[in-house]
Every structure is written in structure tokens, then in C-alpha cells.
TIDREN-308821 format. One line per field, with one value per residue: z, y, x of N, C-alpha, C in turn. Coordinates in steps of 0.2 Angstrom, whole numbers, m for minus. Last residue first. Layout:
% TIDREN-308821
nzz <- [Z  ...]
nyy <- [Y  ...]
nxx <- [X  ...]
cazz <- [Z  ...]
cayy <- [Y  ...]
caxx <- [X  ...]
czz <- [Z  ...]
cyy <- [Y  ...]
cxx <- [X  ...]
% end
This chain:
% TIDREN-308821
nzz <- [134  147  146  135  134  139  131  129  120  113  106  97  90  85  73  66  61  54  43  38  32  28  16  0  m7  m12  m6  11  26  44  51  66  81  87  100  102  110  110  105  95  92  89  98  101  86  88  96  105  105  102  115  118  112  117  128  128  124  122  115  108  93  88  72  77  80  74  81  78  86  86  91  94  87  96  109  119  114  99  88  80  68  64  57  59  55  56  65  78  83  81  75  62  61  67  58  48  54  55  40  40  44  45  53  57  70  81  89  76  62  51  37  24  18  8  8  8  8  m6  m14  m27  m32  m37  m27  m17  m15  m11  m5  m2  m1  m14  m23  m35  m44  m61  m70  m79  m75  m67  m61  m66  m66  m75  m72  m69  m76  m77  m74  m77  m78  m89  m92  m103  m104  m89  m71  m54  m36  m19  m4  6  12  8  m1  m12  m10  m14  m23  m16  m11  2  5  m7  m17  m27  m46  m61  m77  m89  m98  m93  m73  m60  m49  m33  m23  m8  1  m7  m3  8  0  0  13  18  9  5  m7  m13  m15  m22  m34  m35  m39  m50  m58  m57  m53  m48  m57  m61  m68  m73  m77  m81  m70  m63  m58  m54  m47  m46  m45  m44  m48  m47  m53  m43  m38  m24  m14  m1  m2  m5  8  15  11  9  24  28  20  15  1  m2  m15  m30  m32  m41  m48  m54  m64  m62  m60  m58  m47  m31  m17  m7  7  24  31  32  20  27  26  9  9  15  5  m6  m2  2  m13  m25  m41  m56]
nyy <- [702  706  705  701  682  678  672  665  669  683  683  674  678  689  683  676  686  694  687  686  698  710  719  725  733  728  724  722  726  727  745  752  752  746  740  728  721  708  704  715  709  702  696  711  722  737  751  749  742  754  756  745  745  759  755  747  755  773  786  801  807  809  803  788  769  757  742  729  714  698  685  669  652  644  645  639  641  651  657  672  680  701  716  735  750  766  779  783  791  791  778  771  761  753  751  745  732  726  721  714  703  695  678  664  655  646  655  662  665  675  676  673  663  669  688  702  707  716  721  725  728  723  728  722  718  704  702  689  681  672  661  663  648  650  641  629  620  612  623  628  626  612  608  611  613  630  632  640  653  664  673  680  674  670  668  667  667  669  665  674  683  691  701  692  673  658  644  631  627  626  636  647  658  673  678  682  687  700  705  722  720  722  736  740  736  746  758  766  760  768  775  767  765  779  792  802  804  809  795  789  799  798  783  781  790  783  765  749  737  719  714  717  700  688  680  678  687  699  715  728  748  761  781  796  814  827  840  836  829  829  821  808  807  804  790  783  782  776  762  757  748  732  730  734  752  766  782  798  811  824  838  853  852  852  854  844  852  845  834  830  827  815  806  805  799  788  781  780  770  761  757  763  772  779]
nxx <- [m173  m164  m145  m135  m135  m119  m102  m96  m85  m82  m70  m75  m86  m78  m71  m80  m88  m79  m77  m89  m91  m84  m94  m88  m79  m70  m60  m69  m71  m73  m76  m66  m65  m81  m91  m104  m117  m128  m139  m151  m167  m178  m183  m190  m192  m186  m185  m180  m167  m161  m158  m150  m140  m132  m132  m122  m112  m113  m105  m98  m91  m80  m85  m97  m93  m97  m104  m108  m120  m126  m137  m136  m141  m147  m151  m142  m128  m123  m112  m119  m123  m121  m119  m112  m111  m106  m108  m119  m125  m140  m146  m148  m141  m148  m158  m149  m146  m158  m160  m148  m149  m162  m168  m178  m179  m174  m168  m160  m150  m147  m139  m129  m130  m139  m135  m147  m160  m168  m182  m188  m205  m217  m226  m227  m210  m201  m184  m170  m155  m144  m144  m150  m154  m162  m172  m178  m185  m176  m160  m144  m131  m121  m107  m92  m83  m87  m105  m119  m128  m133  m144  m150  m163  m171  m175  m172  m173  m170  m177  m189  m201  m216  m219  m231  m229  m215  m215  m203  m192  m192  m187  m195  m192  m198  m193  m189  m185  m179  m184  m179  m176  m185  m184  m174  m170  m172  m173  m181  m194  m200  m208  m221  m222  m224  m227  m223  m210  m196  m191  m197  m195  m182  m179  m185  m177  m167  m169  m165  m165  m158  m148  m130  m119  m125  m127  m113  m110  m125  m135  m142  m140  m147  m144  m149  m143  m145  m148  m144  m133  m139  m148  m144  m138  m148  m150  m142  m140  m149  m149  m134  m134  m124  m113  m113  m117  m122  m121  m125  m126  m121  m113  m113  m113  m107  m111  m117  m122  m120  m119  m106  m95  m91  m103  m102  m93  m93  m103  m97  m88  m96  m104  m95  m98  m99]
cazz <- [126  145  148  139  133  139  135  133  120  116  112  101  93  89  78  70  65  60  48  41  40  28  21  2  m2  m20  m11  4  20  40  52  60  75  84  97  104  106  111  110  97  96  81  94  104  91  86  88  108  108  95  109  121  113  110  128  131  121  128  116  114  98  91  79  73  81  73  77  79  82  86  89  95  86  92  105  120  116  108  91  82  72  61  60  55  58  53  59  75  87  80  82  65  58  71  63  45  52  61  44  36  47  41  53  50  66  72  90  81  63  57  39  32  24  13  6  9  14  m3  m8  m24  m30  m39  m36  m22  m15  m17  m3  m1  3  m10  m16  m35  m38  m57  m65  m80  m79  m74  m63  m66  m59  m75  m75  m64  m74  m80  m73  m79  m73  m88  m87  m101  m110  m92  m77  m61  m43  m26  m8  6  14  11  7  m8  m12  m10  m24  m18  m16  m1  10  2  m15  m22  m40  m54  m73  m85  m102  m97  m81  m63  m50  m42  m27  m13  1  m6  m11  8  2  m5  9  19  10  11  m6  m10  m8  m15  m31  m34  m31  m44  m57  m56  m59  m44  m59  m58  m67  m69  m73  m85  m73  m68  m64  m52  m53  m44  m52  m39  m50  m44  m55  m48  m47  m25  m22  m3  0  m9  m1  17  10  2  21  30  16  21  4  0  m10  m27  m31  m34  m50  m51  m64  m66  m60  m65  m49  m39  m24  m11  0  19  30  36  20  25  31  14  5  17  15  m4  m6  7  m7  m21  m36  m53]
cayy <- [703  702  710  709  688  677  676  660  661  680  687  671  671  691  687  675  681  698  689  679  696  704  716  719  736  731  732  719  727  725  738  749  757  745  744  730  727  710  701  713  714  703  693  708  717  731  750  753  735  746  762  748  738  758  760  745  748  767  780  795  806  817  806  794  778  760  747  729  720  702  692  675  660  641  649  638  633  650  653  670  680  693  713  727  747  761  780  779  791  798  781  780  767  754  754  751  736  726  725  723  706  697  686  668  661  644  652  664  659  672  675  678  663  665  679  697  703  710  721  719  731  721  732  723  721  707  698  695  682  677  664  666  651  651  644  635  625  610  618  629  626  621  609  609  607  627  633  634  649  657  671  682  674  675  666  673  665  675  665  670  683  686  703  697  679  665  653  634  629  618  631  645  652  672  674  684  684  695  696  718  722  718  729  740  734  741  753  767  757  761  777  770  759  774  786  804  804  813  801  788  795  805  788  780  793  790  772  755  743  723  710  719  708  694  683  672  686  693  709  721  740  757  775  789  805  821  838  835  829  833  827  812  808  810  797  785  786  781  767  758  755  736  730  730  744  763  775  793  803  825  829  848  855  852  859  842  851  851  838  832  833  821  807  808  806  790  783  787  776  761  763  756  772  773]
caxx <- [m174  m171  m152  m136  m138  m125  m108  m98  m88  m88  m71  m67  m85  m84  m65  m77  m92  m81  m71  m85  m95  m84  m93  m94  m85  m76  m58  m65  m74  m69  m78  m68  m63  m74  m88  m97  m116  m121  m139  m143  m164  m171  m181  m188  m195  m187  m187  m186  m172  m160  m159  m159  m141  m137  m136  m128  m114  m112  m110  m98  m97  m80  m80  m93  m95  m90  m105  m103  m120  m120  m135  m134  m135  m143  m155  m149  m129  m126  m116  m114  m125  m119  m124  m115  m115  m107  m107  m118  m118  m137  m144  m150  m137  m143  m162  m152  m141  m157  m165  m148  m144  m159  m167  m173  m183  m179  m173  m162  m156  m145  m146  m129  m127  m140  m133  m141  m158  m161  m178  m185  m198  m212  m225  m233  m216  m205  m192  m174  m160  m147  m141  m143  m153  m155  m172  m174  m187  m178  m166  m153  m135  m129  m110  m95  m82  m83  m99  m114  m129  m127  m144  m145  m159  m168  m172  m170  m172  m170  m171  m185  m194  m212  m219  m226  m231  m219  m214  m211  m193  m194  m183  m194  m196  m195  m197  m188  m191  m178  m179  m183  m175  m181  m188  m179  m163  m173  m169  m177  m190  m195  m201  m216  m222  m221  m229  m226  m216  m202  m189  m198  m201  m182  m177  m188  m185  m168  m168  m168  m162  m163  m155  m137  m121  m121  m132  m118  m108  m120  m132  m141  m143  m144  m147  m146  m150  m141  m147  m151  m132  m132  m149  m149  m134  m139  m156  m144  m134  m152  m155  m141  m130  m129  m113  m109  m121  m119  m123  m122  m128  m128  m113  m113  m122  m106  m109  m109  m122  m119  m126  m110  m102  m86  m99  m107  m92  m88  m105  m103  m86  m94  m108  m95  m97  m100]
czz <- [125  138  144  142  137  136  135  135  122  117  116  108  97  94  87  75  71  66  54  46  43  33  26  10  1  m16  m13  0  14  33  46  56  69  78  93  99  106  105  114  105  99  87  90  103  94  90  85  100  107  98  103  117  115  109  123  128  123  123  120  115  103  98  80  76  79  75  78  77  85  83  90  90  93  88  97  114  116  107  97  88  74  67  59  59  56  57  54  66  82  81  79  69  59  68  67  52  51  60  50  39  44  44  49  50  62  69  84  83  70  59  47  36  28  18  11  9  16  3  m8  m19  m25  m36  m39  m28  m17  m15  m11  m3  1  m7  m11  m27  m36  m49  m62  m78  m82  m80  m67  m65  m58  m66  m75  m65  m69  m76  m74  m76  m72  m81  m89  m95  m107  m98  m84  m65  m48  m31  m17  m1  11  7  10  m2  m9  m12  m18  m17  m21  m8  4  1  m8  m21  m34  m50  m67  m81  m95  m100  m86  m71  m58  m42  m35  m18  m5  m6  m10  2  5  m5  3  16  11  12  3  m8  m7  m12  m24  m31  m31  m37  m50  m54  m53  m48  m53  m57  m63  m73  m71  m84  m78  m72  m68  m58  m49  m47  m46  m44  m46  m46  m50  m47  m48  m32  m26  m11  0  m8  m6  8  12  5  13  26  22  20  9  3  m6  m20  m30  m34  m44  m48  m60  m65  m61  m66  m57  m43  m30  m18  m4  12  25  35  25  24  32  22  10  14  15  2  m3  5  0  m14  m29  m46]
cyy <- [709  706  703  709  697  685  675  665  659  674  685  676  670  684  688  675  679  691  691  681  689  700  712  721  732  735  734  726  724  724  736  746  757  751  745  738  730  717  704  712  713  710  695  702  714  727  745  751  743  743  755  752  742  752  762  750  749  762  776  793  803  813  811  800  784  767  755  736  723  707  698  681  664  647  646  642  634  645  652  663  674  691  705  721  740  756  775  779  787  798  787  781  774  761  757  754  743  733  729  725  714  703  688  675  666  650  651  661  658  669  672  679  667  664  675  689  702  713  716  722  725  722  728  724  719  710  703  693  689  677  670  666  655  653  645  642  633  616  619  623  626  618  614  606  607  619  627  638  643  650  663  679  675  672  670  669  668  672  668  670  677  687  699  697  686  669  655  641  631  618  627  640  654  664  675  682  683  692  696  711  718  720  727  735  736  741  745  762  759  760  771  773  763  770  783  799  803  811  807  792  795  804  792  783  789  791  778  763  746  729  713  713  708  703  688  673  684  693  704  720  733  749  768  784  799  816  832  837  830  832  833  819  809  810  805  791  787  787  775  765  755  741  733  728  741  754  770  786  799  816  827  841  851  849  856  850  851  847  847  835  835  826  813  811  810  798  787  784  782  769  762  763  766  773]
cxx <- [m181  m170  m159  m142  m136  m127  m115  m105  m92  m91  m77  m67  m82  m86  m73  m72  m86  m84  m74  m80  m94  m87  m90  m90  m90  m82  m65  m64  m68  m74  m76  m70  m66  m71  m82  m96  m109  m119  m132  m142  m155  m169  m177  m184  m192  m190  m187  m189  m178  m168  m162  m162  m151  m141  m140  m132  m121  m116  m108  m104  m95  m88  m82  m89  m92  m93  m97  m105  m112  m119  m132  m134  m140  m140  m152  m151  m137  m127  m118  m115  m118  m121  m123  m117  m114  m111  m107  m114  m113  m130  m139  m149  m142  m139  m152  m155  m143  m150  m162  m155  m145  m155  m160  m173  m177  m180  m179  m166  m156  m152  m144  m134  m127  m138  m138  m140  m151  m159  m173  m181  m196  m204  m223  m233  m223  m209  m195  m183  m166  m154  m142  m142  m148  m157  m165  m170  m185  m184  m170  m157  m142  m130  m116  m103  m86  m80  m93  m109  m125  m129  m139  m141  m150  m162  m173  m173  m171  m172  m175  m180  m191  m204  m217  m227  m228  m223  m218  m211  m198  m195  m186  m188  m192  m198  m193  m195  m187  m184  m178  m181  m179  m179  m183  m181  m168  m169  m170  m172  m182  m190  m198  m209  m218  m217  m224  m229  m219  m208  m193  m197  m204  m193  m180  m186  m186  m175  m169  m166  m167  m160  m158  m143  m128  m124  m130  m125  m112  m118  m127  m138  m139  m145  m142  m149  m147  m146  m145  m151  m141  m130  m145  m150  m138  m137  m154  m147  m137  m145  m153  m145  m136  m127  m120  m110  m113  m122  m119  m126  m124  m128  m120  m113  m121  m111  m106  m107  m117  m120  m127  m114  m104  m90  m97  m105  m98  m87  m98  m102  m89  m90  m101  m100  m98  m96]
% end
């Protein structure tokens, strides 16, 4: 069982060599999102091992969705698109659980829309000591979080609520923008929060830490990023930092970054036409 900021770090250290140890046979990662281009460096360097990626919250007593063996070893071979995305997904939901996406107004989405998580499920608490149930009246837990559902079922996660940047009215997910940044070839991490402007109402603020020995120019990646997104989810600001700040268990801390980023940036304007 491993925290993905562990495996990026092991990966790193291999540099595109093979981990040799042929006896490990199960490894198991979650707590935090791994960016799909470092699962697929670590698929590569540990090609006998099973991975497996499980979701969970307390209040769900633990896992509620399982990305298995089989399905990596699926995605990653396959020569579809859509099916290798899974990649980045969190599986589909365990057995006794149920799992929906709603909106803002609480009504379910179909797939491929973007909005909040629900669960419900035998295994699912949702109360909290003096505070009462969080579920609604059919029983429904809102866990906070932002993702979306395949066709299949495979759950993608976006991230918290909170970390959704809201760019000229339009909700953008900081991991889409994170995973294009971590292929620039200079790049060793990457993270993504937005930060606030007087005309757009945030800003987008990428922070990316480069791998040694490389050199990158802000701007350079900032265009490298604008050739691969759409204009709207394109970093308005591209700094660089020794290192980007993570708790023990490997979450991100993306309050700290907002706003050490805020204090350096009060006043800037966009880099450039979007």
C-alpha cells in the first residue's frame, strides 16, 4: 500500500528503467490522486505486479470504488482512447454501493457530466457526533467531491468542491489541467488552483516543480499547456517552485498554495491572449 506522491517519487528514481523485483506481485495506491502519466511510468517499471486504486472516505467506511488489476492491465493495453483513460479513474463502485452524479440543484446527470459524488449504501454513516445525518431523504450521502461517470460506470474524480476553479462562470477541474502539465517533458510535478481576479472572478494558477538537471521557461510551458487545451482552462500564470506543498498522507495542499500565489500575484494580469 502505497501514497501516490511515494510512487511518483519511485518512479522518478527509475527513470524509465525496470523496478527488478519480479516478486512483488500487489500493489495498492489511493489517498490522494496519482496523475495518470506517472501510473503509466509505473506500469512500466513494475510490469508483474497487479495495481490496484480504491476511493474511500471515513464516512463511507473506507473503499466505495475499486480501479483492480485486471482493469489496469485492460486500459493499458488497449488502443482505445476512451478505454485507456480508466486509467485515470477511481473504478467503478463496489458491491451495496449505489453512486450518482448531481448538479448545483441536485438532479442526477447522465455520463460524461461533471458534477458532485453521492453514495448510498449499507456501509455508508454519513452522522456525525452532535451534528446529526448528512443524508438526504433517500438516503443519499454527499461526499464533496467533484467527478464524472463513464458509460461503463468508471468514476473519474475531479477533486473537492472546493478546488474547482470557477473561470468566467465555467467550473474547471484542476486535475484535467495538472495531467496535460505533467507531459511536458521538463516537468516533474505539477498543481493547479485558482486565485482571485477582479474581471474573470479566479484566475488560473499553475505551479510546476522541474525535474533536475532540466530547464523550462514559465511562459514556455504556459504555451506548451495553451497548444493542448482549450483556451478557457489554459494557466493564466505559470511559476515554478522547488516543491510543491503535500500533508503526511500525500493530499496537496492547495490552500496553501492559493494563497502564498494570491500574495505574489495581486494584481497580475493574464500572460498573453488566452
Amino acid at each position: 500500500m502505497i501514497v501516490p506522491t511515494v510512487l511518483a517519487r519511485i518512479v522518478d528514481r527509475l527513470d524509465g528503467q525496470p523496478a527488478g523485483v519480479p516478486t512483488l506481485r500487489s500493489l495498492a495506491y489511493g489517498g490522494a490522486r496519482l496523475p495518470r502519466p506517472v501510473l503509466e511510468r509505473a506500469l512500466a517499471a513494475f510490469p508483474s505486479c497487479g495495481f490496484t486504486n480504491a476511493y474511500g472516505l471515513t464516512e463511507t467506511s473506507s473503499t466505495i470504488a475499486v480501479l483492480g488489476p485486471d482493469d489496469h492491465r485492460a486500459a493499458a493495453a488497449s488502443a482505445d482512447e476512451h478505454v485507456r483513460a480508466r486509467l485515470a479513474s477511481a473504478g467503478r463502485p463496489v458491491p451495496g454501493i449505489e453512486l450518482v452524479i448531481r448538479d448545483a440543484d441536485g438532479n442526477q446527470v447522465p455520463a460524461g457530466t461533471a458534477g458532485e459524488i453521492w453514495v448510498r449504501g449499507p456501509q455508508v454513516s454519513g452522522e456525525y457526533l452532535g451534528l446529526g445525518s448528512s443524508l438526504d431523504a433517500g438516503g443519499w450521502f454527499p461526499t464533496r467531491d467533484c467527478g464524472r461517470l463513464d458509460d461503463d460506470g468508471y468514476l473519474f474524480i475531479d477533486g473537492r468542491n472546493d478546488d474547482t476553479i470557477i473561470r468566467g462562470g465555467e467550473n474547471i477541474a484542476p486535475a484535467e489541467i495538472e495531467d496535460v502539465l505533467m507531459r511536458h517533458p521538463a516537468v516533474h510535478d505539477a498543481g493547479v488552483v485558482g486565485i482571485p481576479d477582479q474581471e474573470w472572478g479566479e484566475r488560473i494558477a499553475a505551479v510546476v516543480v522541474v525535474k533536475d538537471g532540466a530547464v523550462a521557461d514559465e511562459e514556455g510551458i504556459r504555451q506548451w499547456a495553451r497548444s493542448r487545451l482549450r483556451g478557457s482552462k489554459t494557466p493564466d500564470i505559470v511559476v515554478t517552485w522547488p516543491e510543491l506543498p503535500y500533508n503526511a498522507l500525500g493530499k496537496l495542499l492547495r490552500k496553501d498554495m492559493a494563497t502564498a500565489l494570491t500574495a505574489a500575484h495581486p494584481t497580475a494580469a493574464p500572460a498573453g491572449p488566452a
